[in-house]
ROLO-853271 format. One record per atom (N, C-alpha, C): atom name; residue in three letters; residue number from 1; x, y, z. Coordinates in steps of 0.02 Angstrom, whole numbers. Last residue first. Layout:
REM ROLO-853271
+-------+---------+-----+--------+--------+--------+
! atomo ! residuo ! num !      X !      Y !      Z !
+-------+---------+-----+--------+--------+--------+
!    CA !     Ala ! NUM !      X !      Y !      Z !
...
+-------+---------+-----+--------+--------+--------+
//
This chain:
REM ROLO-853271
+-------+---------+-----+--------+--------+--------+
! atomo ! residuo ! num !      X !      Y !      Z !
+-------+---------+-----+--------+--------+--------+
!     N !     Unk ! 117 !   3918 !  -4145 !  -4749 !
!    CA !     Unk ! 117 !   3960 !  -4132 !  -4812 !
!     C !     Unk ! 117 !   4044 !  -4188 !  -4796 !
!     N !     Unk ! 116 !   3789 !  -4237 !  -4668 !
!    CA !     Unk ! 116 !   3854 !  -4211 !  -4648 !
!     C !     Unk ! 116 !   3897 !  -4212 !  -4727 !
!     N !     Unk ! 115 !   3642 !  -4225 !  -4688 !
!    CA !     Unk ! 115 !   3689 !  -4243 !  -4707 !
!     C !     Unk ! 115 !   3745 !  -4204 !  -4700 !
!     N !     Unk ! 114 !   3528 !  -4180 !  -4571 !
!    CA !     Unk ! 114 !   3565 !  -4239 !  -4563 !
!     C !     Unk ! 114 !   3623 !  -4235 !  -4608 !
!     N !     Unk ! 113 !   3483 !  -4022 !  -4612 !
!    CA !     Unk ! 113 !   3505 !  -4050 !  -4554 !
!     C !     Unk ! 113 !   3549 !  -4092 !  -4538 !
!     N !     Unk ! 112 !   3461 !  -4038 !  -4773 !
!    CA !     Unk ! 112 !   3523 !  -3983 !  -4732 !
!     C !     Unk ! 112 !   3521 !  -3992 !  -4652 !
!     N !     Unk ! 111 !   3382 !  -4154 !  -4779 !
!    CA !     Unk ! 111 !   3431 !  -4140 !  -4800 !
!     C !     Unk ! 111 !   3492 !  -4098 !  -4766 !
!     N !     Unk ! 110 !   3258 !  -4103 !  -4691 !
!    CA !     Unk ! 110 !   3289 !  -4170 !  -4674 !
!     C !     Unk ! 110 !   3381 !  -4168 !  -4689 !
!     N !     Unk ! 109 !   3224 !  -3985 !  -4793 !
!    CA !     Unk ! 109 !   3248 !  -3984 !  -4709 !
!     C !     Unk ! 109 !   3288 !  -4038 !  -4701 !
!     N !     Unk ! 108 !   3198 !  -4044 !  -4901 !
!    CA !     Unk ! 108 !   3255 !  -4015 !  -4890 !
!     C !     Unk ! 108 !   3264 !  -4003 !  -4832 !
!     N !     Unk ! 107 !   3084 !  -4121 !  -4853 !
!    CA !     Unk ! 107 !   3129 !  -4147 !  -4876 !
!     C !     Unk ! 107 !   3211 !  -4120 !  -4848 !
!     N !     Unk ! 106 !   2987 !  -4003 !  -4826 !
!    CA !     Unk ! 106 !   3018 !  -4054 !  -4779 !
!     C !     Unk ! 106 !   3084 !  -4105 !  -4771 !
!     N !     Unk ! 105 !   2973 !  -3979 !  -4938 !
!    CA !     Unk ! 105 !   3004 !  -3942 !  -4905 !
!     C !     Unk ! 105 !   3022 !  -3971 !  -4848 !
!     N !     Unk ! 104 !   2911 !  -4121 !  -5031 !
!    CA !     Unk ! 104 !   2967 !  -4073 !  -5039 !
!     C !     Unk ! 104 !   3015 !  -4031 !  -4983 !
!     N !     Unk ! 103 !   2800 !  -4176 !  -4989 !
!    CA !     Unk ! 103 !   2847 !  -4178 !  -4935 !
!     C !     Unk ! 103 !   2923 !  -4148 !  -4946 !
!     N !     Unk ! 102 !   2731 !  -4137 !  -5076 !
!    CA !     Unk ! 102 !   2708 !  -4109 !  -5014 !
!     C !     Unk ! 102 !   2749 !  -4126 !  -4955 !
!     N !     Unk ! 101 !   2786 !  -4086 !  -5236 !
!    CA !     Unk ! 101 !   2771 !  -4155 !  -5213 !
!     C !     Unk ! 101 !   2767 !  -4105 !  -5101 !
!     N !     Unk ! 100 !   2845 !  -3998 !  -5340 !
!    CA !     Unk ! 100 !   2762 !  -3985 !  -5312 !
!     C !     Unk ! 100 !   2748 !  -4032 !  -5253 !
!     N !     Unk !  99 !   2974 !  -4036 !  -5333 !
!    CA !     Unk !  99 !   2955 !  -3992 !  -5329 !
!     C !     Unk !  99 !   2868 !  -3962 !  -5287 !
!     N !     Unk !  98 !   3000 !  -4150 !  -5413 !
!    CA !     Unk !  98 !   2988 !  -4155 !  -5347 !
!     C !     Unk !  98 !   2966 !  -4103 !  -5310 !
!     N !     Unk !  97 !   3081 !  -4130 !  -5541 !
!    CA !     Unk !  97 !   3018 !  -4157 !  -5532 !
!     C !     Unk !  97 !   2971 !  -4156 !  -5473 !
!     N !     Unk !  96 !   3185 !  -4066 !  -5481 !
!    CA !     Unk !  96 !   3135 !  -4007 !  -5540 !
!     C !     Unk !  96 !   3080 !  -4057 !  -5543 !
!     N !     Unk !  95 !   3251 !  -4163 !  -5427 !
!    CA !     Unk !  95 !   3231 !  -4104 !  -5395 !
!     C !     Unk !  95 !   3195 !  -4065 !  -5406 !
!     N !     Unk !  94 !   3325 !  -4281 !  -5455 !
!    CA !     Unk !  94 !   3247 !  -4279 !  -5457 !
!     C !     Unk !  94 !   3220 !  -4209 !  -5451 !
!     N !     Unk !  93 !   3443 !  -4293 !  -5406 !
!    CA !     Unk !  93 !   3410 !  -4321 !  -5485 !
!     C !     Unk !  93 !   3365 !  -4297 !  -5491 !
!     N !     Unk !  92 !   3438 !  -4240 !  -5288 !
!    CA !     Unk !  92 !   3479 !  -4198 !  -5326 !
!     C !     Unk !  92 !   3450 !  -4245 !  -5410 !
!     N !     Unk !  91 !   3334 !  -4320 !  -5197 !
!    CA !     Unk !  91 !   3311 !  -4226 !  -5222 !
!     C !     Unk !  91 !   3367 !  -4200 !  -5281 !
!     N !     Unk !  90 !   3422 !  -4440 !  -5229 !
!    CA !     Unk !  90 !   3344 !  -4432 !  -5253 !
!     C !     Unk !  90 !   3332 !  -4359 !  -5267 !
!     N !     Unk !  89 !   3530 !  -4390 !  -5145 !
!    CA !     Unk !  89 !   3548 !  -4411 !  -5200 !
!     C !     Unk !  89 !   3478 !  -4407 !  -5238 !
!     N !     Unk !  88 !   3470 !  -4363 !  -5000 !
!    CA !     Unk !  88 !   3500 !  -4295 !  -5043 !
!     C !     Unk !  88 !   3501 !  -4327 !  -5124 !
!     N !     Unk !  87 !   3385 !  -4485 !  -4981 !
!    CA !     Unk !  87 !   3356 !  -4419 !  -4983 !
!     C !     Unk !  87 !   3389 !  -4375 !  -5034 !
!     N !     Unk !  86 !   3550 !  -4548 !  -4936 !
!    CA !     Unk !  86 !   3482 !  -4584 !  -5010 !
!     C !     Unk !  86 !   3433 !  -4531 !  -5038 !
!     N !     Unk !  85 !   3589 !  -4461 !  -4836 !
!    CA !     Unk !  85 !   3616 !  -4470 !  -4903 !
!     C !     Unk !  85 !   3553 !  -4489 !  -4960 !
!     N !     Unk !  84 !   3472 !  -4513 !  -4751 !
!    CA !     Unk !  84 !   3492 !  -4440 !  -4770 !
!     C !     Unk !  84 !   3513 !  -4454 !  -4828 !
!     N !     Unk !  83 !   3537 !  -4659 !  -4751 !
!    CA !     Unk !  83 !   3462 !  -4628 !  -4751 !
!     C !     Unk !  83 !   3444 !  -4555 !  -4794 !
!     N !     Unk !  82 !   3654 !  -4619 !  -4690 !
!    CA !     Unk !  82 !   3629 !  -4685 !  -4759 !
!     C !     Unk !  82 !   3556 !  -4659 !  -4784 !
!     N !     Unk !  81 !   3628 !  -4570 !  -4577 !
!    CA !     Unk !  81 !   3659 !  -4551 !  -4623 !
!     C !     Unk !  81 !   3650 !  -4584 !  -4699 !
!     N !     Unk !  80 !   3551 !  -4674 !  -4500 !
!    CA !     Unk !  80 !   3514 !  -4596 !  -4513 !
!     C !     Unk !  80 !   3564 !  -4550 !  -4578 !
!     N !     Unk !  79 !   3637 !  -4773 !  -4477 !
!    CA !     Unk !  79 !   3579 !  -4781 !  -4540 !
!     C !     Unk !  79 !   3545 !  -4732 !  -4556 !
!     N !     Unk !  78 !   3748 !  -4721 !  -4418 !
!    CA !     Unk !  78 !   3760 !  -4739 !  -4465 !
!     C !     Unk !  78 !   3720 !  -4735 !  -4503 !
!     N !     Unk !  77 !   3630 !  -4696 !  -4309 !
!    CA !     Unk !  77 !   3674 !  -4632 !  -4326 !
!     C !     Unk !  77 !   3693 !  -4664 !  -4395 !
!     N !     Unk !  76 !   3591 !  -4828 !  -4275 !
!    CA !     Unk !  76 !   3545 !  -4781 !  -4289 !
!     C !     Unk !  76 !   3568 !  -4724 !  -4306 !
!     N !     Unk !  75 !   3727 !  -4880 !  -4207 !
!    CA !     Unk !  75 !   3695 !  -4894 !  -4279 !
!     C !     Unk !  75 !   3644 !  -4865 !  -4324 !
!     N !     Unk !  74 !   3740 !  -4809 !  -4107 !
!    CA !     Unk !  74 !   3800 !  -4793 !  -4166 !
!     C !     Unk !  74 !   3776 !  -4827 !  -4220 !
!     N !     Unk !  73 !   3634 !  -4838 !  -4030 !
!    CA !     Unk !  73 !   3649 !  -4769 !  -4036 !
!     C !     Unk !  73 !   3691 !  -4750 !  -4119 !
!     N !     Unk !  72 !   3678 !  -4989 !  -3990 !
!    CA !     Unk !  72 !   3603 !  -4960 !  -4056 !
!     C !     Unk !  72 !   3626 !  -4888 !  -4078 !
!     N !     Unk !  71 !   3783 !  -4952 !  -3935 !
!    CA !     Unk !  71 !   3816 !  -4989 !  -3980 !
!     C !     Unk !  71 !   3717 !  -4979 !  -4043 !
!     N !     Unk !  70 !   3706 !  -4906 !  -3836 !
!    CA !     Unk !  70 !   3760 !  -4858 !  -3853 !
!     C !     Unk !  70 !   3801 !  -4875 !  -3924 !
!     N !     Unk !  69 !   3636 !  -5009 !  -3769 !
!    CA !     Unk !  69 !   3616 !  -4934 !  -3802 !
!     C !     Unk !  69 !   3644 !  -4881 !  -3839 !
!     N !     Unk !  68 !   3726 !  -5079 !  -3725 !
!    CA !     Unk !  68 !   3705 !  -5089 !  -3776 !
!     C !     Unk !  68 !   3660 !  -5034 !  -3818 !
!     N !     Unk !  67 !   3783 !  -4989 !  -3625 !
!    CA !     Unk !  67 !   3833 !  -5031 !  -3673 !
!     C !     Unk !  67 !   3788 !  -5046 !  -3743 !
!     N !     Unk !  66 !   3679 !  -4996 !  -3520 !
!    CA !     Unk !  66 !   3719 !  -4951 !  -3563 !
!     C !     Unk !  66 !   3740 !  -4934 !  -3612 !
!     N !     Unk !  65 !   3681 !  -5126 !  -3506 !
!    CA !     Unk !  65 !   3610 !  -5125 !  -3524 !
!     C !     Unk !  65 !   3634 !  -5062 !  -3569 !
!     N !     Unk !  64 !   3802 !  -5140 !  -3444 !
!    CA !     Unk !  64 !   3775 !  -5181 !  -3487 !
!     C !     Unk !  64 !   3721 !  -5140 !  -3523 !
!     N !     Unk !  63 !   3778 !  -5056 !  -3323 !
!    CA !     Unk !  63 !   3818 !  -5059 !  -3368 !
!     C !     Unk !  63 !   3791 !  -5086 !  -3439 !
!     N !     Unk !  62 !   3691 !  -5153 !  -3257 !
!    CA !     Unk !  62 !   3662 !  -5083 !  -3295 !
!     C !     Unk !  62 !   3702 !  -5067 !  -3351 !
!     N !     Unk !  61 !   3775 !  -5250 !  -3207 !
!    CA !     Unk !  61 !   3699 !  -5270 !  -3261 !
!     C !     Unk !  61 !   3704 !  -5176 !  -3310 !
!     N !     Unk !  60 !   3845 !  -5173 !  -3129 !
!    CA !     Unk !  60 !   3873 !  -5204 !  -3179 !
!     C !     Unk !  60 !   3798 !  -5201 !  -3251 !
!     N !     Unk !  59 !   3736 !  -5130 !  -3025 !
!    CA !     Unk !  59 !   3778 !  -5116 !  -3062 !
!     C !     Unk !  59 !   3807 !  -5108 !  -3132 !
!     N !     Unk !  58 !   3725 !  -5268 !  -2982 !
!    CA !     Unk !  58 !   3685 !  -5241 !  -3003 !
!     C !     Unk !  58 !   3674 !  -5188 !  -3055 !
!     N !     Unk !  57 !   3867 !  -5310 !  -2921 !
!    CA !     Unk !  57 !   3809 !  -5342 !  -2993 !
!     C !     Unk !  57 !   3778 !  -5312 !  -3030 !
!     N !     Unk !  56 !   3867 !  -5215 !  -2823 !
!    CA !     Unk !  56 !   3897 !  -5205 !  -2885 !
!     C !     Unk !  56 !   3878 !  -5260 !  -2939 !
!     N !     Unk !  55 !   3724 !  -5140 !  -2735 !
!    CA !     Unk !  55 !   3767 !  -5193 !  -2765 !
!     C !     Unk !  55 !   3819 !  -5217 !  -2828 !
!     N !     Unk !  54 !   3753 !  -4960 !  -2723 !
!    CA !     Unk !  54 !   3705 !  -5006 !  -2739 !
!     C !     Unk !  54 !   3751 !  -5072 !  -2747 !
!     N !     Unk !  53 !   3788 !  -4849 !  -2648 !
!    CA !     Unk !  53 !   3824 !  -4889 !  -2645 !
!     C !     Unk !  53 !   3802 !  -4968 !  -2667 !
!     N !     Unk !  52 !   3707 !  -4711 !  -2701 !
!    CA !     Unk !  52 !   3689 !  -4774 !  -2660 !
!     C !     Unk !  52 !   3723 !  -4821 !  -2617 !
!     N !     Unk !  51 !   3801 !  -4687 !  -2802 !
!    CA !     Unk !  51 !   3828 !  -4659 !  -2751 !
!     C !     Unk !  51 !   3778 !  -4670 !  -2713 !
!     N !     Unk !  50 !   3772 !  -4782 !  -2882 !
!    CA !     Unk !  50 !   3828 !  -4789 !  -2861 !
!     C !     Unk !  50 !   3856 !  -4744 !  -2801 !
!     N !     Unk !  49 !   3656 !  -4760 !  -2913 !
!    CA !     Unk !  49 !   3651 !  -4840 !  -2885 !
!     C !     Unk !  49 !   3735 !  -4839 !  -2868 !
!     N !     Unk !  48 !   3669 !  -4641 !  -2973 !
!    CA !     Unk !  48 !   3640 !  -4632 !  -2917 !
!     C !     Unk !  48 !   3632 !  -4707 !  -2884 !
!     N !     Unk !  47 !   3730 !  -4681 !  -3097 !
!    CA !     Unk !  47 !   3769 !  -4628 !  -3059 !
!     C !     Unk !  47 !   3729 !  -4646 !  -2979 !
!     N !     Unk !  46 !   3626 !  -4764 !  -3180 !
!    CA !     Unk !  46 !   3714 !  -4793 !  -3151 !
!     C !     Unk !  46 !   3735 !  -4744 !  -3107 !
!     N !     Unk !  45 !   3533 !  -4663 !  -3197 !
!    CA !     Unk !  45 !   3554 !  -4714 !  -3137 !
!     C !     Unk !  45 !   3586 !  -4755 !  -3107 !
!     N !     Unk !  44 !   3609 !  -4592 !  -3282 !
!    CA !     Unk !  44 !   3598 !  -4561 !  -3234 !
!     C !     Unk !  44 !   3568 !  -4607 !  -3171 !
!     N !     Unk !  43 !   3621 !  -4681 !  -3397 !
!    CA !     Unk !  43 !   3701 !  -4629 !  -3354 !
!     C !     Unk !  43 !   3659 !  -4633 !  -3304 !
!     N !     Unk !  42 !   3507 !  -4681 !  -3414 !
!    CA !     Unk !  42 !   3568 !  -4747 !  -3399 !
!     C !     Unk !  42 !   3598 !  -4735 !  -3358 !
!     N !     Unk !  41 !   3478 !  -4573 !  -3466 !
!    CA !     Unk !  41 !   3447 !  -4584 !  -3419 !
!     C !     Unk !  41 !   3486 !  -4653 !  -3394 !
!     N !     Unk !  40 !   3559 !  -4543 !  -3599 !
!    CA !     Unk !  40 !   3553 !  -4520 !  -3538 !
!     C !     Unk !  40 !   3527 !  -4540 !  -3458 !
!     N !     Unk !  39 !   3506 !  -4673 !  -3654 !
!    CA !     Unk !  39 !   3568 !  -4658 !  -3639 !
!     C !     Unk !  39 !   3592 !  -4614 !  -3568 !
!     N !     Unk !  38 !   3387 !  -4633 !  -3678 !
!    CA !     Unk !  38 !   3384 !  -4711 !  -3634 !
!     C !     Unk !  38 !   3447 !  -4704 !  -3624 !
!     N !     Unk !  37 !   3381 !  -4529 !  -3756 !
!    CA !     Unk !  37 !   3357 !  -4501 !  -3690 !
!     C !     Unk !  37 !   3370 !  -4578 !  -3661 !
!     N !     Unk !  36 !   3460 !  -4589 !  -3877 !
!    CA !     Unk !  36 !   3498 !  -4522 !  -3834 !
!     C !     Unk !  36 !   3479 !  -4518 !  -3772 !
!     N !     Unk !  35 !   3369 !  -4673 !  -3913 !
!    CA !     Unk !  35 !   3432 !  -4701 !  -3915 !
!     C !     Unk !  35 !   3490 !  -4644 !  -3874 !
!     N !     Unk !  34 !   3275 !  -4561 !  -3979 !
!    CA !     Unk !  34 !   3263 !  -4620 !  -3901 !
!     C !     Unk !  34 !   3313 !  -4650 !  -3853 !
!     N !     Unk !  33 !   3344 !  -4531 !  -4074 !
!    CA !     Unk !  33 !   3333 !  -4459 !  -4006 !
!     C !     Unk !  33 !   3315 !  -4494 !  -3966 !
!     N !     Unk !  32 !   3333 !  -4611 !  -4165 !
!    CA !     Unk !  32 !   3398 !  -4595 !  -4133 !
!     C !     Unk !  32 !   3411 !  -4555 !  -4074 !
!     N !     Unk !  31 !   3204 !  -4621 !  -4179 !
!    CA !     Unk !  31 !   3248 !  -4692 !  -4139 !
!     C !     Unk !  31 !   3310 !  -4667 !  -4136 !
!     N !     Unk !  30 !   3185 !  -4495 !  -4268 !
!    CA !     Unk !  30 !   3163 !  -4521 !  -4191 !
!     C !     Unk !  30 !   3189 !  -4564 !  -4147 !
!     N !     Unk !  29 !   3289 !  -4536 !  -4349 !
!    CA !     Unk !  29 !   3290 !  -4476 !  -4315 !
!     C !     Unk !  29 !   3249 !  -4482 !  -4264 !
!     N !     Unk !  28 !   3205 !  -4638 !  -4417 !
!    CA !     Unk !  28 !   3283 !  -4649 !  -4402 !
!     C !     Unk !  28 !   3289 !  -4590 !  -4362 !
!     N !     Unk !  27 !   3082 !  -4569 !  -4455 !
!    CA !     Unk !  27 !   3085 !  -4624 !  -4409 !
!     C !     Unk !  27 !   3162 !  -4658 !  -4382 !
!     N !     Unk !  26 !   3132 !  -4469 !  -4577 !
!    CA !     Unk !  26 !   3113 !  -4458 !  -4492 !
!     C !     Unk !  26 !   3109 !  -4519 !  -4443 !
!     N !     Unk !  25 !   3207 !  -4575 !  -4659 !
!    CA !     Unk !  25 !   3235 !  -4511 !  -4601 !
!     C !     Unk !  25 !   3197 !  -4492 !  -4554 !
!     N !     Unk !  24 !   3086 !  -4627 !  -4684 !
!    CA !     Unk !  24 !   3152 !  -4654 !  -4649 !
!     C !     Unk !  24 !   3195 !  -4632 !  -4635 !
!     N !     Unk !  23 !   2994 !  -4531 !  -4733 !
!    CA !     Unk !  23 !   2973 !  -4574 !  -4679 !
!     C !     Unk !  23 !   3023 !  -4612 !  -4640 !
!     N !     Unk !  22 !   3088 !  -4500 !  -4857 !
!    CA !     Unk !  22 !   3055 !  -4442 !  -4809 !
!     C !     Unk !  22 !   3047 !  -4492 !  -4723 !
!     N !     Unk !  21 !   3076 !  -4635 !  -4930 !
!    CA !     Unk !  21 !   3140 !  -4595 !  -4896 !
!     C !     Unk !  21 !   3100 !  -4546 !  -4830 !
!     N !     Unk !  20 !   2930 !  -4601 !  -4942 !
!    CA !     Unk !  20 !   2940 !  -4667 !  -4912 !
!     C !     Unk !  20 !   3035 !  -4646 !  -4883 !
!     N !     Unk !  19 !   2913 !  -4480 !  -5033 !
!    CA !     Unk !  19 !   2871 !  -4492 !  -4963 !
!     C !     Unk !  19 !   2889 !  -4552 !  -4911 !
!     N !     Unk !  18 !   2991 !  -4517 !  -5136 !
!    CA !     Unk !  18 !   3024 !  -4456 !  -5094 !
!     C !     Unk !  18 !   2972 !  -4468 !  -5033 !
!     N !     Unk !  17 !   2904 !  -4626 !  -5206 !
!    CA !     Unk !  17 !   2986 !  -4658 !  -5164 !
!     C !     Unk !  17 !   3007 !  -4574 !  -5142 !
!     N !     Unk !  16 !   2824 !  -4548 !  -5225 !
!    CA !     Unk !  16 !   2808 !  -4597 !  -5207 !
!     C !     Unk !  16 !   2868 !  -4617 !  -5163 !
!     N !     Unk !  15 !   2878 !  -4461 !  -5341 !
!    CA !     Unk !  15 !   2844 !  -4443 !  -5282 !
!     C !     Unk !  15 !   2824 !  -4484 !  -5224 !
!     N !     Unk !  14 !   2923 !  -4585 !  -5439 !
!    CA !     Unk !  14 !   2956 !  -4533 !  -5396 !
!     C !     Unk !  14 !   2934 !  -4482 !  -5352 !
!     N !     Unk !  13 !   2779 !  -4618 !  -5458 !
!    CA !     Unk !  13 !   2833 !  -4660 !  -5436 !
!     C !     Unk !  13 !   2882 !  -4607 !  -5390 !
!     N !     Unk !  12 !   2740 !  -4495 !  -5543 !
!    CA !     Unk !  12 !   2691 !  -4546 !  -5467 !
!     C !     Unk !  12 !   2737 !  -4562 !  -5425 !
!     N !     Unk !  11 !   2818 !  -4487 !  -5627 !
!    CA !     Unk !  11 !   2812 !  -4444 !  -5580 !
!     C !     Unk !  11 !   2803 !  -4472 !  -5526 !
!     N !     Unk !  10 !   2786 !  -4610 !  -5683 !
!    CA !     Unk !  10 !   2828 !  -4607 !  -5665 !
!     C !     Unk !  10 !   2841 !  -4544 !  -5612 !
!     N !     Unk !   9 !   2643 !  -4564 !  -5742 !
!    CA !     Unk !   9 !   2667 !  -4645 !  -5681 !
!     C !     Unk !   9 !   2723 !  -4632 !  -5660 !
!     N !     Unk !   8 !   2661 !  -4487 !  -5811 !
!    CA !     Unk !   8 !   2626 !  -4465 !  -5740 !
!     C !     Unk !   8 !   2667 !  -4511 !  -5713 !
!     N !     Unk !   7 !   2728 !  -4511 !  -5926 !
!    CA !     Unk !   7 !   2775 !  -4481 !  -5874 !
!     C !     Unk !   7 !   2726 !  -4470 !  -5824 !
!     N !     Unk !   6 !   2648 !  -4620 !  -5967 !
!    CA !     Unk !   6 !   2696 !  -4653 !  -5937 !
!     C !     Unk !   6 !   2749 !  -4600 !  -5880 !
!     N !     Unk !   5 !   2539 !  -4526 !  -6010 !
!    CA !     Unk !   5 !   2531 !  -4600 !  -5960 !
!     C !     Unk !   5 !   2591 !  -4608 !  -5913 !
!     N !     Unk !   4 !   2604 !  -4472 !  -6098 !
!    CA !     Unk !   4 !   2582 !  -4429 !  -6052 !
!     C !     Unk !   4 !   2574 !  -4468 !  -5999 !
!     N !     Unk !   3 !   2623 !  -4586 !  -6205 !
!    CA !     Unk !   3 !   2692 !  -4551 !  -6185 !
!     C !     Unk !   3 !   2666 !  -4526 !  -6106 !
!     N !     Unk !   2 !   2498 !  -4609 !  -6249 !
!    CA !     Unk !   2 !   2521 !  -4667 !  -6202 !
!     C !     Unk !   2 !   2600 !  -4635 !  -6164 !
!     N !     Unk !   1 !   2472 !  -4495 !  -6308 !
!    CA !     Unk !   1 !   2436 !  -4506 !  -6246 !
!     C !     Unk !   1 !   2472 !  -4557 !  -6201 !
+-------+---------+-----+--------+--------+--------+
//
């Protein structure tokens, strides 16, 4: 009995840590698609304050503001990969356990999307 105990708990566990990965890929994948539309949209008023002929300070600032979006952009890509990866390594130990678990299929989505072979 005390054997049966210990492989629920552990199941538990490992169902447990695939719902919490799960949650950090998607939430890394959202902040990365934010990190895309504040990008875009940068561009796009740096473009129109320039053919404004807007103050070049002003300008500049934006730049900046650009710059840094762009430097989150490449960190939220790095950690979406880190992320992913951690996912694929868990479903490949775990995979015959994880099976029934409700964020399974979702999982593998996450998987064959983000991790770059």
């Amino acid at each position: 009995k005390a054997l049966i105990e210990a492989f629920v708990s552990e199941m538990a566990a490992v169902a447990r840590n695939l719902k919490i990965k799960v949650g950090v890929v998607r939430r890394t994948a959202k902040e990365l698609a934010s990190y895309e539309k504040e990008i875009k949209d940068q561009t796009d008023k740096i473009e129109k304050m320039r053919a404004e002929e807007a103050d070049f300070h002003d300008i500049k600032q934006q730049d900046e503001v650009l710059k840094e979006a762009q430097t989150c952009l490449a960190d939220a890509k790095r950690r979406l990969d880190g992320a992913a990866s951690d996912l694929e390594s868990l479903m490949a130990e775990e995979g015959d356990a994880l099976a029934e678990a409700p964020e399974f299929e979702e999982a593998q989505a996450m998987v064959k999307q983000y991790v770059v072979d």
